[in-house]
Biopython code that builds the backbone (N, CA, C, O; Angstrom):
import numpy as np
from Bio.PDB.StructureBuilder import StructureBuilder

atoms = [
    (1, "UNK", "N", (39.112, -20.468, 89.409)),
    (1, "UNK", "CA", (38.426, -19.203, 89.578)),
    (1, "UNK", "C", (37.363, -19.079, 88.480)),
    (1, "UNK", "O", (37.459, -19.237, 87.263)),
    (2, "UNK", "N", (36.211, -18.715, 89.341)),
    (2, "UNK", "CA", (34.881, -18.350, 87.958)),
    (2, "UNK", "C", (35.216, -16.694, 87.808)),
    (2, "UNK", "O", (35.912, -16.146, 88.664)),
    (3, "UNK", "N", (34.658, -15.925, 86.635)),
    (3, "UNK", "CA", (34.804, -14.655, 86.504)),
    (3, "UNK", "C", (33.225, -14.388, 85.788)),
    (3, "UNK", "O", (32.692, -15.189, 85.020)),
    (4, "UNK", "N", (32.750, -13.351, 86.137)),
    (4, "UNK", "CA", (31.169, -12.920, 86.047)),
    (4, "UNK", "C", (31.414, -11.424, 85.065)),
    (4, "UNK", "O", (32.362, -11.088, 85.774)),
    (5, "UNK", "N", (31.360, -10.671, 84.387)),
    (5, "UNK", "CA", (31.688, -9.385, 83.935)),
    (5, "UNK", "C", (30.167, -9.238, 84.014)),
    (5, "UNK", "O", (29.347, -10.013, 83.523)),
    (6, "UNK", "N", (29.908, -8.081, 84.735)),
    (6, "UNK", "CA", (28.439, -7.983, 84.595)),
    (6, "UNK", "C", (28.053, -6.175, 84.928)),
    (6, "UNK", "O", (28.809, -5.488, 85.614)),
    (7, "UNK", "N", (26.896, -5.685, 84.367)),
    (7, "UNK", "CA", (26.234, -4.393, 84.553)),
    (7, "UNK", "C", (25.180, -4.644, 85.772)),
    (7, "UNK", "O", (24.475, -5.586, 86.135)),
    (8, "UNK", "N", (25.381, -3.611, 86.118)),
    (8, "UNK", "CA", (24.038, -3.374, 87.955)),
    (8, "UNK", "C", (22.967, -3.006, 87.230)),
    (8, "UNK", "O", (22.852, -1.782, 87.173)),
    (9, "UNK", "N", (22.263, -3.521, 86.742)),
    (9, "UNK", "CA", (20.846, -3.113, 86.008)),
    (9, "UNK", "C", (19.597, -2.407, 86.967)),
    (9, "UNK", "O", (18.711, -1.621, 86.633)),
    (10, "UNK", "N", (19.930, -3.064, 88.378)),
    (10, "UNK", "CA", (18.808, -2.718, 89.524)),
    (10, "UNK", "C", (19.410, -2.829, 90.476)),
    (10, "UNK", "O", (20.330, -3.621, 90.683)),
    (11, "UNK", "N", (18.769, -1.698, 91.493)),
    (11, "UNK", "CA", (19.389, -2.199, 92.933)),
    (11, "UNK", "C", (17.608, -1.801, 94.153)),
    (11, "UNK", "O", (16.655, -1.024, 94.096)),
    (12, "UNK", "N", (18.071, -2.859, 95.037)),
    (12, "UNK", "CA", (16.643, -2.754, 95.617)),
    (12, "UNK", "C", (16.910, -2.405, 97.412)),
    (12, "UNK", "O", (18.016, -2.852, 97.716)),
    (13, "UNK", "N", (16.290, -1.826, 98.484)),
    (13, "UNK", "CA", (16.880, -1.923, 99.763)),
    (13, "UNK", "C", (16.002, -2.925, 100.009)),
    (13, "UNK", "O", (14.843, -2.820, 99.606)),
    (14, "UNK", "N", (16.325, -3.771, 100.537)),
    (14, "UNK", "CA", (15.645, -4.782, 101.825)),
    (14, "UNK", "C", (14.768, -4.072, 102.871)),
    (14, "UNK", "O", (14.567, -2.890, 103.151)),
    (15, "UNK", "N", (14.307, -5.296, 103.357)),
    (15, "UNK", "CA", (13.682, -4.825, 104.195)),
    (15, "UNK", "C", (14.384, -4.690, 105.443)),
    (15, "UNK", "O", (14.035, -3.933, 106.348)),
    (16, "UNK", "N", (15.389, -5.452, 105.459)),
    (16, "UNK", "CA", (16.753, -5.445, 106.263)),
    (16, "UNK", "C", (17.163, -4.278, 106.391)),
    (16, "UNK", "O", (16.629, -3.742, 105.421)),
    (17, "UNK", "N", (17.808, -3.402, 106.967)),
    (17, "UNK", "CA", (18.016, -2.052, 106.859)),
    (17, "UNK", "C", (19.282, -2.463, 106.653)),
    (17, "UNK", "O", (19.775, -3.444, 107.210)),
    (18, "UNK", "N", (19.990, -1.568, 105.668)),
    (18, "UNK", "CA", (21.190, -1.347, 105.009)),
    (18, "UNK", "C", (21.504, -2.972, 104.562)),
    (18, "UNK", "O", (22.466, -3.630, 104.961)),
    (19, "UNK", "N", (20.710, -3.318, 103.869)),
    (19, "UNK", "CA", (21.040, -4.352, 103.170)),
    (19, "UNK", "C", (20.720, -4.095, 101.823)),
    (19, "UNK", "O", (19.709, -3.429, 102.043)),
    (20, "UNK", "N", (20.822, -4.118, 100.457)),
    (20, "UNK", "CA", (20.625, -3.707, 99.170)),
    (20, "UNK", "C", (20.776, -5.296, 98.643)),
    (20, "UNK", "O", (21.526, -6.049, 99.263)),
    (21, "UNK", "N", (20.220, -5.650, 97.771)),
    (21, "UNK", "CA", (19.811, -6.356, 96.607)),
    (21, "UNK", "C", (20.082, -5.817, 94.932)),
    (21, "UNK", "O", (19.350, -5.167, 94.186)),
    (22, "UNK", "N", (21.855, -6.560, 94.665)),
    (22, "UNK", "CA", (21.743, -6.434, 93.330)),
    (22, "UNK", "C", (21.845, -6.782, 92.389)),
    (22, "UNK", "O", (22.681, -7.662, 92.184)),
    (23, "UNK", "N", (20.861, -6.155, 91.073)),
    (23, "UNK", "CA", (20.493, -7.260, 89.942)),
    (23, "UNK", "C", (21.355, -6.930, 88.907)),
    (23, "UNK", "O", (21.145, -5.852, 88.350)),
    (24, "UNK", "N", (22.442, -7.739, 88.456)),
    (24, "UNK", "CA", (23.198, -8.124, 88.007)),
    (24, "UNK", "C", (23.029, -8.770, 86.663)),
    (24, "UNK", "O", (22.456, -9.858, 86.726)),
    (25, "UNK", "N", (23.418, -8.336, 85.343)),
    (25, "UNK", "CA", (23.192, -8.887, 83.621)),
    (25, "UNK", "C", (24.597, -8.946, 83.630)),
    (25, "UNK", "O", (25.332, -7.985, 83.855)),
    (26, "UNK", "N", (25.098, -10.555, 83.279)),
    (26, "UNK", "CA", (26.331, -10.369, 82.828)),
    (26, "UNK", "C", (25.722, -11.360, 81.224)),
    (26, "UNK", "O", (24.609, -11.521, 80.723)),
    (27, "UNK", "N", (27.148, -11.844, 80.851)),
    (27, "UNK", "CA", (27.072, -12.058, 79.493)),
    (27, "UNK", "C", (26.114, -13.449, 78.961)),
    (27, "UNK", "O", (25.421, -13.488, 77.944)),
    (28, "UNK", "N", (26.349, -14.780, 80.188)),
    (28, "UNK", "CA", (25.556, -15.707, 80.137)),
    (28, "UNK", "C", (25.157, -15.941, 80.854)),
    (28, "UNK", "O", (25.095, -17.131, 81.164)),
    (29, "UNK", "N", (24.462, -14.702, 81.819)),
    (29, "UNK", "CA", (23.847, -15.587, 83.399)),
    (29, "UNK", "C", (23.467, -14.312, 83.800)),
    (29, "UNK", "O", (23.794, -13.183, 83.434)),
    (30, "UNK", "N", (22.520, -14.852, 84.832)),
    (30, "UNK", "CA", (22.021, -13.611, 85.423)),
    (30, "UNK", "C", (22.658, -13.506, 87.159)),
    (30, "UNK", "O", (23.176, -14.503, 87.662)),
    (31, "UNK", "N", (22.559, -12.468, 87.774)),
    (31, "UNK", "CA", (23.022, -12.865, 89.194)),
    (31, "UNK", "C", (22.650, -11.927, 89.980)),
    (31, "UNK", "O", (22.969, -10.807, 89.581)),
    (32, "UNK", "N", (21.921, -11.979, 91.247)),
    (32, "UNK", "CA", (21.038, -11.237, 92.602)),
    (32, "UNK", "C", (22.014, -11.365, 93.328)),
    (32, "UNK", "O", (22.558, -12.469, 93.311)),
    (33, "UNK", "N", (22.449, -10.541, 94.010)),
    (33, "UNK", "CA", (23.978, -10.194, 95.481)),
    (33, "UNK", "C", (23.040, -9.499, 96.156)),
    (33, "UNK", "O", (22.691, -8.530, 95.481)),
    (34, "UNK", "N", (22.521, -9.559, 97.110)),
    (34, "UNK", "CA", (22.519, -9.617, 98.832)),
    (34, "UNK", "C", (24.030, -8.972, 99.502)),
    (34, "UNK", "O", (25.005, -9.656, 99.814)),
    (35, "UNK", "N", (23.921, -7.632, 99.605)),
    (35, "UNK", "CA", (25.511, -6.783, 99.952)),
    (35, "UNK", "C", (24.689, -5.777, 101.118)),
    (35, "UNK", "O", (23.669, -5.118, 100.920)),
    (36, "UNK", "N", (25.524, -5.900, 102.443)),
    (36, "UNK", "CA", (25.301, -4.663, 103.513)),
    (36, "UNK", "C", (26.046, -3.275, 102.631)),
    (36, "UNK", "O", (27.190, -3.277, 102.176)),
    (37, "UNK", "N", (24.908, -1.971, 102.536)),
    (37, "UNK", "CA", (25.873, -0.761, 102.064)),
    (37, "UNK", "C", (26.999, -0.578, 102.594)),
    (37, "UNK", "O", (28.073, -0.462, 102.004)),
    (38, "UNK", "N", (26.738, -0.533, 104.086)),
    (38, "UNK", "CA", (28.143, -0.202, 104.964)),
    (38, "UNK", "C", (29.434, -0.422, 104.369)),
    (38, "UNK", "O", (30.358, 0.388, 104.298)),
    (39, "UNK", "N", (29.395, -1.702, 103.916)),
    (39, "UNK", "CA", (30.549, -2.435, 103.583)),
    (39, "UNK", "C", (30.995, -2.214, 102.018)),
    (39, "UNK", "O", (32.165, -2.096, 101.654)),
    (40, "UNK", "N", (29.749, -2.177, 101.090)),
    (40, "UNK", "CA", (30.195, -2.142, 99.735)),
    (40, "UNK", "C", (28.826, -2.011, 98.980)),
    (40, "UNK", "O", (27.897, -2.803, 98.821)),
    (41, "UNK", "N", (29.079, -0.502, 98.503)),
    (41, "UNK", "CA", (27.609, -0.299, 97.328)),
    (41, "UNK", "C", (27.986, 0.100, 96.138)),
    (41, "UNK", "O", (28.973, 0.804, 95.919)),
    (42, "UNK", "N", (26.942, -0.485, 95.024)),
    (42, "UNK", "CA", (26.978, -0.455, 93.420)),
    (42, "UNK", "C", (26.037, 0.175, 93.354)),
    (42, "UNK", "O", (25.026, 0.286, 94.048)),
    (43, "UNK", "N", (26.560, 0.817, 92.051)),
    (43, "UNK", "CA", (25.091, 1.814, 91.185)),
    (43, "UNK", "C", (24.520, 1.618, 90.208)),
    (43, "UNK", "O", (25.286, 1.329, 89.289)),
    (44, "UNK", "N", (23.183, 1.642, 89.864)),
    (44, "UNK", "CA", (23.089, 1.605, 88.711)),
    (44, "UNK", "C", (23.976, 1.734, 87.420)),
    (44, "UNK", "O", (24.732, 2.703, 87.359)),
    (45, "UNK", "N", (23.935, 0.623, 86.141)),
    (45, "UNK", "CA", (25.530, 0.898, 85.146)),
    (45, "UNK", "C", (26.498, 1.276, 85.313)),
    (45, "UNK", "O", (27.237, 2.064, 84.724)),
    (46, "UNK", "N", (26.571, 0.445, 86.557)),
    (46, "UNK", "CA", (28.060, -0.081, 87.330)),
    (46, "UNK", "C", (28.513, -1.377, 86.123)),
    (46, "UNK", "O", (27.796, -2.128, 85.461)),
    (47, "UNK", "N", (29.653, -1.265, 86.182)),
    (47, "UNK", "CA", (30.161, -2.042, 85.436)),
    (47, "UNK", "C", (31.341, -3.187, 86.301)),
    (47, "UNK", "O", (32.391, -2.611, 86.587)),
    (48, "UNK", "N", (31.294, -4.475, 86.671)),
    (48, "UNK", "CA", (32.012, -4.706, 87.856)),
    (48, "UNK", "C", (32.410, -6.807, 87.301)),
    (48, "UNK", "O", (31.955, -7.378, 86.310)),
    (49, "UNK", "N", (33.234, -7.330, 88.243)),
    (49, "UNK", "CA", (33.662, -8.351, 87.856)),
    (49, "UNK", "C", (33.342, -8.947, 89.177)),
    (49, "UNK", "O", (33.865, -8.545, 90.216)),
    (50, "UNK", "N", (32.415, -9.981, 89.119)),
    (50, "UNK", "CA", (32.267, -10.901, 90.360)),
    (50, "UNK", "C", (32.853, -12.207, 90.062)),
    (50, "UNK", "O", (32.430, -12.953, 89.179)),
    (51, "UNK", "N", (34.006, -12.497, 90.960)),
    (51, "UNK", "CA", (34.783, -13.583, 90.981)),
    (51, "UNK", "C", (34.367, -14.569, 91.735)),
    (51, "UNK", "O", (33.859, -13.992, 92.696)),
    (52, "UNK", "N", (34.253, -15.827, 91.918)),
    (52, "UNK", "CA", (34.398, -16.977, 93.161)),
    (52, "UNK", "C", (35.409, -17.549, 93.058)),
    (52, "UNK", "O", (35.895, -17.898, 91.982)),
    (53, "UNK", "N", (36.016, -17.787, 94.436)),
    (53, "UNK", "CA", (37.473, -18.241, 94.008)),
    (53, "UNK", "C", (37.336, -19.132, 95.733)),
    (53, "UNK", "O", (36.542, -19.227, 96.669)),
    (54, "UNK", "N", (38.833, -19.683, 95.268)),
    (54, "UNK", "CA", (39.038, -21.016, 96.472)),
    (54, "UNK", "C", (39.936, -20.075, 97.386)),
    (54, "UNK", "O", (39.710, -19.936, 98.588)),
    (55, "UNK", "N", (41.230, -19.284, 96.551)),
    (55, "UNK", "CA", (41.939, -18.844, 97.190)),
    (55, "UNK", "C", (41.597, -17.174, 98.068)),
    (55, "UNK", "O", (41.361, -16.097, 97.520)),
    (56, "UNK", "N", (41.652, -17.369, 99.035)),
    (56, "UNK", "CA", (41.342, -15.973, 100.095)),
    (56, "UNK", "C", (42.567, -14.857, 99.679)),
    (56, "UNK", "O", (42.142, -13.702, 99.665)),
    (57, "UNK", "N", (43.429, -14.942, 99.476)),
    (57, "UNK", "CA", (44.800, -14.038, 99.144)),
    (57, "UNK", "C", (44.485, -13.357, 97.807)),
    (57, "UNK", "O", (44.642, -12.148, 97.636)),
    (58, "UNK", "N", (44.081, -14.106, 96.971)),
    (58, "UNK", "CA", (43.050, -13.719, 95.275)),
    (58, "UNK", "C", (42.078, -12.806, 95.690)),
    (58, "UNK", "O", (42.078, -11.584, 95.540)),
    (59, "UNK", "N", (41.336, -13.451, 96.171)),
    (59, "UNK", "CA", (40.086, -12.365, 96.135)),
    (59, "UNK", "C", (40.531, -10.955, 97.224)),
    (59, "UNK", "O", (40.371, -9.843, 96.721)),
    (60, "UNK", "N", (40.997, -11.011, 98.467)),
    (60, "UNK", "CA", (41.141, -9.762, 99.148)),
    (60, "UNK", "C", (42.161, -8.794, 97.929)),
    (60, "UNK", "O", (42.321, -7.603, 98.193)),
    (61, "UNK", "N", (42.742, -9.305, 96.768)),
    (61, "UNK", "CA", (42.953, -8.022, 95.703)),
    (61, "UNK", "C", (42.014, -7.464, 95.092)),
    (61, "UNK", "O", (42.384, -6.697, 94.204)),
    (62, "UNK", "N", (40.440, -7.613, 95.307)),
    (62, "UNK", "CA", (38.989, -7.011, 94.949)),
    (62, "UNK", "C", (38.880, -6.340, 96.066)),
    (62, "UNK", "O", (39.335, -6.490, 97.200)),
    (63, "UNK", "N", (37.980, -5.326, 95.389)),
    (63, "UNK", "CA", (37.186, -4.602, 96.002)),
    (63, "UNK", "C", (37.211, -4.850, 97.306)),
    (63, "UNK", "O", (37.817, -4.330, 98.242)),
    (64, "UNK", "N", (36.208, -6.015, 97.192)),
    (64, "UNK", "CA", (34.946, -6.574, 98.037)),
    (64, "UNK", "C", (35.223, -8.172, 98.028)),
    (64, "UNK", "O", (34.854, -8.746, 97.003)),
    (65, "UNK", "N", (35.628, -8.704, 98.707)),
    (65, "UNK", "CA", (35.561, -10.041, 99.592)),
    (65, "UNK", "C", (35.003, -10.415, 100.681)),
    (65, "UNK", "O", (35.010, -9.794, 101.744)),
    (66, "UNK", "N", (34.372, -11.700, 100.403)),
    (66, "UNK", "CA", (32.945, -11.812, 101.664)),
    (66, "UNK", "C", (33.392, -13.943, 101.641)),
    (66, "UNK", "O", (33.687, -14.301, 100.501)),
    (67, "UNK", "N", (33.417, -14.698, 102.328)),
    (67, "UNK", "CA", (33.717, -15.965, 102.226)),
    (67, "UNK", "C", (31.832, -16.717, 102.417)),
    (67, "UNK", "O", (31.108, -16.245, 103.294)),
    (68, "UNK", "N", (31.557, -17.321, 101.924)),
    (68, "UNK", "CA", (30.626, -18.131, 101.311)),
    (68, "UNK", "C", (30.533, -19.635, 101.216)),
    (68, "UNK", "O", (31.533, -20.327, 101.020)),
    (69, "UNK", "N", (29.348, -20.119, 101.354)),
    (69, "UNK", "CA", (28.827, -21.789, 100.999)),
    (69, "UNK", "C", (27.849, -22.094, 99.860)),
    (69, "UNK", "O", (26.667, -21.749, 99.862)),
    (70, "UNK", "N", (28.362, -22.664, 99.047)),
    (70, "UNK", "CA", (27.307, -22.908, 97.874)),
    (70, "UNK", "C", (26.480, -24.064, 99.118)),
    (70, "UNK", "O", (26.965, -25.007, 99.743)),
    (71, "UNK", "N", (24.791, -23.378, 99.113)),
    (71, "UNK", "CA", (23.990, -24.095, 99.949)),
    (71, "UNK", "C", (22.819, -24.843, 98.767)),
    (71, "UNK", "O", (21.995, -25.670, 99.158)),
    (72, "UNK", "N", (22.896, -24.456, 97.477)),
    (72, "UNK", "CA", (21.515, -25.281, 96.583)),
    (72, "UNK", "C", (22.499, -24.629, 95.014)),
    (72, "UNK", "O", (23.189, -23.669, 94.671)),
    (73, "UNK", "N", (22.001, -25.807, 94.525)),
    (73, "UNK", "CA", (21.997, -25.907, 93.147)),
    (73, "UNK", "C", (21.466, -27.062, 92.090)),
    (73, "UNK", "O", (21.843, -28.200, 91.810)),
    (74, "UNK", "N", (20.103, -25.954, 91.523)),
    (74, "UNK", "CA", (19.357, -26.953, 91.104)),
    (74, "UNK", "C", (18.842, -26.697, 89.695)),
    (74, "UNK", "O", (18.855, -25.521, 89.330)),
    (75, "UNK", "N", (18.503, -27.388, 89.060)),
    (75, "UNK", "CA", (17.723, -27.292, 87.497)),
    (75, "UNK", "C", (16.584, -26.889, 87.380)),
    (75, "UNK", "O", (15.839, -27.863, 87.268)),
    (76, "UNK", "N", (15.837, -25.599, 87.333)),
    (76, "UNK", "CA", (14.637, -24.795, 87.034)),
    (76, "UNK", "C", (14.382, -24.763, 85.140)),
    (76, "UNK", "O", (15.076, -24.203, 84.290)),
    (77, "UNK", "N", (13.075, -25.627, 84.969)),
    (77, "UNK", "CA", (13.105, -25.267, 83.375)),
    (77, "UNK", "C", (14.466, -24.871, 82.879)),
    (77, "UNK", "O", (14.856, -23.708, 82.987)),
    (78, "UNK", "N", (15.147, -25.752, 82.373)),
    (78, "UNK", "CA", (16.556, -25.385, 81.436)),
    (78, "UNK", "C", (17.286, -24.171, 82.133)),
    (78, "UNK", "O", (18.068, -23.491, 81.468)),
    (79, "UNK", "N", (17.020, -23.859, 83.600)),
    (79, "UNK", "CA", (18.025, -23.259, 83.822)),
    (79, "UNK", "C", (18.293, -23.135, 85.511)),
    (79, "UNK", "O", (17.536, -23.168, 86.481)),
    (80, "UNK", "N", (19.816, -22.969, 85.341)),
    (80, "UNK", "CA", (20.711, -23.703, 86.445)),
    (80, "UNK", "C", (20.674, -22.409, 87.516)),
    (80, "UNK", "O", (20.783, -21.220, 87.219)),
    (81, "UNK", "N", (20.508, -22.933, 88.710)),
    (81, "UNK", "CA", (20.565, -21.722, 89.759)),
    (81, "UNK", "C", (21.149, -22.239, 90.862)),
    (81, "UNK", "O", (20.814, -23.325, 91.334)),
    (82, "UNK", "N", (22.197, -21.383, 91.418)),
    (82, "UNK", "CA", (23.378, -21.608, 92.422)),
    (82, "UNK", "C", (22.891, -20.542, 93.158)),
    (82, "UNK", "O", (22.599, -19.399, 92.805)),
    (83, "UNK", "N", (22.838, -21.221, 94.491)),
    (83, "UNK", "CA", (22.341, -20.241, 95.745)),
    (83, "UNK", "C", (24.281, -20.354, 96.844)),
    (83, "UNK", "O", (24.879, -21.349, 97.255)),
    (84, "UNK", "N", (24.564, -19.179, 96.916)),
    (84, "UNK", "CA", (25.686, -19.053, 97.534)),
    (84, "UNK", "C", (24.950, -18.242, 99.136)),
    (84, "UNK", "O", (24.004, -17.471, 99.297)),
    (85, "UNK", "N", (25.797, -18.795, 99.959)),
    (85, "UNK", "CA", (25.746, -17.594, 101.311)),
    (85, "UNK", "C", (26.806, -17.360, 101.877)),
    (85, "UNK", "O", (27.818, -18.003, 102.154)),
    (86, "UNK", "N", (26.402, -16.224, 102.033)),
    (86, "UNK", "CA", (27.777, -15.299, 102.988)),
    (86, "UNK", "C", (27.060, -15.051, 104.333)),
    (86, "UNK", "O", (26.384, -14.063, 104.618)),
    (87, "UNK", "N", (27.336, -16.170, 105.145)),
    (87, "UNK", "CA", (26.216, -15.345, 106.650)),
    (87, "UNK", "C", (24.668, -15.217, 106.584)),
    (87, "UNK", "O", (23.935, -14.534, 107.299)),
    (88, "UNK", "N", (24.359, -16.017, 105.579)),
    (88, "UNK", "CA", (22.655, -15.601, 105.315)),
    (88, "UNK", "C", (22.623, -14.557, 103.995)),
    (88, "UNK", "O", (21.660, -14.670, 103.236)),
    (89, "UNK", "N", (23.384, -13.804, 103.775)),
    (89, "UNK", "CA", (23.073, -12.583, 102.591)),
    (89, "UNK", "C", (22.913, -13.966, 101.407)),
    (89, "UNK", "O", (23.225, -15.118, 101.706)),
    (90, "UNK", "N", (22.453, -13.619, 100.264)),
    (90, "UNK", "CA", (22.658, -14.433, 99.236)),
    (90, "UNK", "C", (23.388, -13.870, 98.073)),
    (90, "UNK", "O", (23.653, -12.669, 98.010)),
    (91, "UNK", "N", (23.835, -15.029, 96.820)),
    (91, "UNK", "CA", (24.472, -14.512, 95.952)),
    (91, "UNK", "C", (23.881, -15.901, 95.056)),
    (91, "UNK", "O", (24.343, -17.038, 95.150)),
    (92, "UNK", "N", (22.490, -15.376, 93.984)),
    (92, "UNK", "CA", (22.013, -16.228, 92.847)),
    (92, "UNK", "C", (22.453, -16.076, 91.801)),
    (92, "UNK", "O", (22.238, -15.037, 91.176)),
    (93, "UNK", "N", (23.114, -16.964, 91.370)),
    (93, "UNK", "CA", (23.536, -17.284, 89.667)),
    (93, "UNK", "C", (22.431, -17.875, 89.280)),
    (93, "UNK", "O", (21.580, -18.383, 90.010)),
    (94, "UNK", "N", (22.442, -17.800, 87.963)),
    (94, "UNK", "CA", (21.034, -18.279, 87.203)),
    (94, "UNK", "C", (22.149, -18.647, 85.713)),
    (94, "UNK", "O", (22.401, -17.614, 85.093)),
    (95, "UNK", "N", (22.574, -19.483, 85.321)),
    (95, "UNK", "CA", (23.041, -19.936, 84.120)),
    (95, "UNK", "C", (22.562, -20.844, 83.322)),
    (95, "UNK", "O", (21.971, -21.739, 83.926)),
    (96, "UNK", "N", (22.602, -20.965, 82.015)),
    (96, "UNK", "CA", (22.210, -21.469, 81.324)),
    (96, "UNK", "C", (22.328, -23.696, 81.400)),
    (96, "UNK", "O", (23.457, -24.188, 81.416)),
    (97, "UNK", "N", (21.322, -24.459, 81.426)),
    (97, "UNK", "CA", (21.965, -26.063, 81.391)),
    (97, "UNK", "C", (22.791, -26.203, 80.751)),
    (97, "UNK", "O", (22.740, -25.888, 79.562)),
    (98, "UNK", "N", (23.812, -26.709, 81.298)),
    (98, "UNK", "CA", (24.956, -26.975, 80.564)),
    (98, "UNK", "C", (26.301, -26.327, 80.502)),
    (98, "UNK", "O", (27.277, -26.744, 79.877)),
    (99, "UNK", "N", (26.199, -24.982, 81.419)),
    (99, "UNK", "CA", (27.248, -24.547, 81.640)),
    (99, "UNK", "C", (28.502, -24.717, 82.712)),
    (99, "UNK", "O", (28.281, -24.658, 83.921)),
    (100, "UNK", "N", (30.016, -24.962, 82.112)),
    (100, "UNK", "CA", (30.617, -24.929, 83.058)),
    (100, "UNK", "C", (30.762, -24.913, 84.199)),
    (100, "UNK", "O", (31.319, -25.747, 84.912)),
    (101, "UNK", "N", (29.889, -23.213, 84.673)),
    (101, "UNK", "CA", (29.926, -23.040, 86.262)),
    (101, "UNK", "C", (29.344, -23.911, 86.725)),
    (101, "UNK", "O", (29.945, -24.079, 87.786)),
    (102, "UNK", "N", (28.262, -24.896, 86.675)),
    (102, "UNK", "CA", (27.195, -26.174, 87.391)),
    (102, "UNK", "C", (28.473, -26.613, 87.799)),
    (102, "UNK", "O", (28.691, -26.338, 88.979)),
    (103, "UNK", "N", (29.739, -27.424, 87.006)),
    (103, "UNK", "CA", (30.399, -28.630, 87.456)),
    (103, "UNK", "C", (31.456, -27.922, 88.565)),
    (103, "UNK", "O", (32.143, -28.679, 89.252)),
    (104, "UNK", "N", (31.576, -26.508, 88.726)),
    (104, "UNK", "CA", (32.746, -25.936, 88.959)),
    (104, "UNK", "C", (32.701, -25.832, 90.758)),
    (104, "UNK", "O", (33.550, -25.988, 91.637)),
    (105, "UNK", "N", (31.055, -25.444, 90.742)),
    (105, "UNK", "CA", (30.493, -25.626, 92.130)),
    (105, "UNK", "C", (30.111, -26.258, 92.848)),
    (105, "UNK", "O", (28.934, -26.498, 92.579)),
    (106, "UNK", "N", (30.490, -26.827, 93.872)),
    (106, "UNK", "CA", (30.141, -27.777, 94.659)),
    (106, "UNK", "C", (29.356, -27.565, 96.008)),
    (106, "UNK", "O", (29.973, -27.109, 96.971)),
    (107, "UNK", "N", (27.782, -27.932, 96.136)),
    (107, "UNK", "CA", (27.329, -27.836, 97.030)),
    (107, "UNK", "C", (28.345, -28.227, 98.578)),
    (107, "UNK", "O", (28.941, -29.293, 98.736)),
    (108, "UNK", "N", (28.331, -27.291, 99.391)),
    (108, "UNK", "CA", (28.783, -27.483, 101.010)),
    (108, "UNK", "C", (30.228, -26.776, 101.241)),
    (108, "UNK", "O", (30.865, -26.425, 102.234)),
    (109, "UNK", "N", (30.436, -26.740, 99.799)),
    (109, "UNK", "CA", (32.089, -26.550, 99.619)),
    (109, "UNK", "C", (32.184, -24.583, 100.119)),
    (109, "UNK", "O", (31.128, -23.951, 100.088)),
    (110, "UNK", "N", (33.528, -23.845, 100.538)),
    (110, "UNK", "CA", (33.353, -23.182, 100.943)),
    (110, "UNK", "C", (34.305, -22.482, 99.819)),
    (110, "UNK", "O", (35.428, -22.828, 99.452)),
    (111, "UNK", "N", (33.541, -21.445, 99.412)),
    (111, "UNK", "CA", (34.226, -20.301, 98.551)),
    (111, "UNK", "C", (34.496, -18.784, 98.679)),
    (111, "UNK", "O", (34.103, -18.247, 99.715)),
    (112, "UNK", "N", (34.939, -18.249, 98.016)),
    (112, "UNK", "CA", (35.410, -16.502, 98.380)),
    (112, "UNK", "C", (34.969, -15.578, 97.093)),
    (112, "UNK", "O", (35.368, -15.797, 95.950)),
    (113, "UNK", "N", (34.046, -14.466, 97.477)),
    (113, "UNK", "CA", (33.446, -13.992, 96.245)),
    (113, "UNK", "C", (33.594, -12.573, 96.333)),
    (113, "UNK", "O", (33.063, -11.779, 97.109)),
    (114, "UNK", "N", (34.427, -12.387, 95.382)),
    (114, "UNK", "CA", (35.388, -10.857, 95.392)),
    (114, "UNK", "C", (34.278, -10.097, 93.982)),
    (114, "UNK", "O", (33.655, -10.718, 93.120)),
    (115, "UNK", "N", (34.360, -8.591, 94.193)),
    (115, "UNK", "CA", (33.325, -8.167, 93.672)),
    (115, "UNK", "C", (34.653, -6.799, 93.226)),
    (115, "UNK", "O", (35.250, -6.127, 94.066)),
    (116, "UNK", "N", (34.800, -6.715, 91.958)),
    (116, "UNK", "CA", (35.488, -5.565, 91.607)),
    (116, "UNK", "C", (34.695, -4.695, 90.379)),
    (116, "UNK", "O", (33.959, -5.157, 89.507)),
    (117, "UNK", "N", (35.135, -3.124, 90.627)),
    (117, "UNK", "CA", (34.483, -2.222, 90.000)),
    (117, "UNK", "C", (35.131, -1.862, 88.719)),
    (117, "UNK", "O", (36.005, -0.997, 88.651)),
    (118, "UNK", "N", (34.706, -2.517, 87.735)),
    (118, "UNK", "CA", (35.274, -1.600, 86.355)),
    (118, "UNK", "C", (35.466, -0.340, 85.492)),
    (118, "UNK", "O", (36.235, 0.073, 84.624)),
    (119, "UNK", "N", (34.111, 0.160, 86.339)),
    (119, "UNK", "CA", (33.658, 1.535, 86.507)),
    (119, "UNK", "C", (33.637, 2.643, 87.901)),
    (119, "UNK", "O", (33.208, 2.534, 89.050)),
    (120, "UNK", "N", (34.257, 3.617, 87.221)),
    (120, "UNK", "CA", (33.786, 4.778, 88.392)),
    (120, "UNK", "C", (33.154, 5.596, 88.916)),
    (120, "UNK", "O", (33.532, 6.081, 89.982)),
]
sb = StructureBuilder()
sb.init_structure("model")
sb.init_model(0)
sb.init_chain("A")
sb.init_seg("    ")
for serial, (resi, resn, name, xyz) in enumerate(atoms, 1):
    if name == "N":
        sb.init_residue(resn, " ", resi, " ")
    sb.init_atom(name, np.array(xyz, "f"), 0.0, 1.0, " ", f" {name:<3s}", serial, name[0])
structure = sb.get_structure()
């Protein structure tokens, strides 16, 4: 299991209707979630824990569970970016070269990305 502790710094609507875009500061990485409101919305200095995990039984104890394919992960100037999809929505990590999460993820492989609120 990866664990993300991160603040909602921004949130944007799509052009998608009821689709939101959110920008995410956690401690060593940055991360963009692609989330339908319907299903699950963050607020600004939201305070929340985005997990990826193998096991489906783990994550449905979050919030928010959505199942996913790491589809790209590549090296931009010294820094690492993991493109996840859930159905087309996206979920970008942006971490530093050299971090853990690179080896943890495996392009094609299929994962579960639970989104819990630390804040109320």
């Amino acid at each position: 299991m990866i664990e993300f502790e991160c603040k909602v710094s921004n949130v944007e609507a799509l052009r998608v209707p009821g689709i939101n875009r959110y920008h995410l500061f956690c401690k060593e990485s940055e991360i963009v979630a692609e989330l339908p409101e319907q299903v699950y919305r963050l607020n600004i200095d939201d305070m929340i824990v985005l997990s990826i995990l193998t096991d489906k039984e783990k994550c449905i104890e979050n919030d928010f569970c959505g199942q996913g394919y790491v589809v790209t992960s590549t090296n931009i100037n010294n820094v690492h970016r993991i493109i996840l999809s859930m159905g087309g929505l996206l979920i970008v990590i942006k971490v530093k070269h050299g971090s853990d999460v690179i080896d943890k993820l495996k392009v094609v492989e299929k994962y579960y990305i639970g989104i819990k609120r630390l804040t109320k």
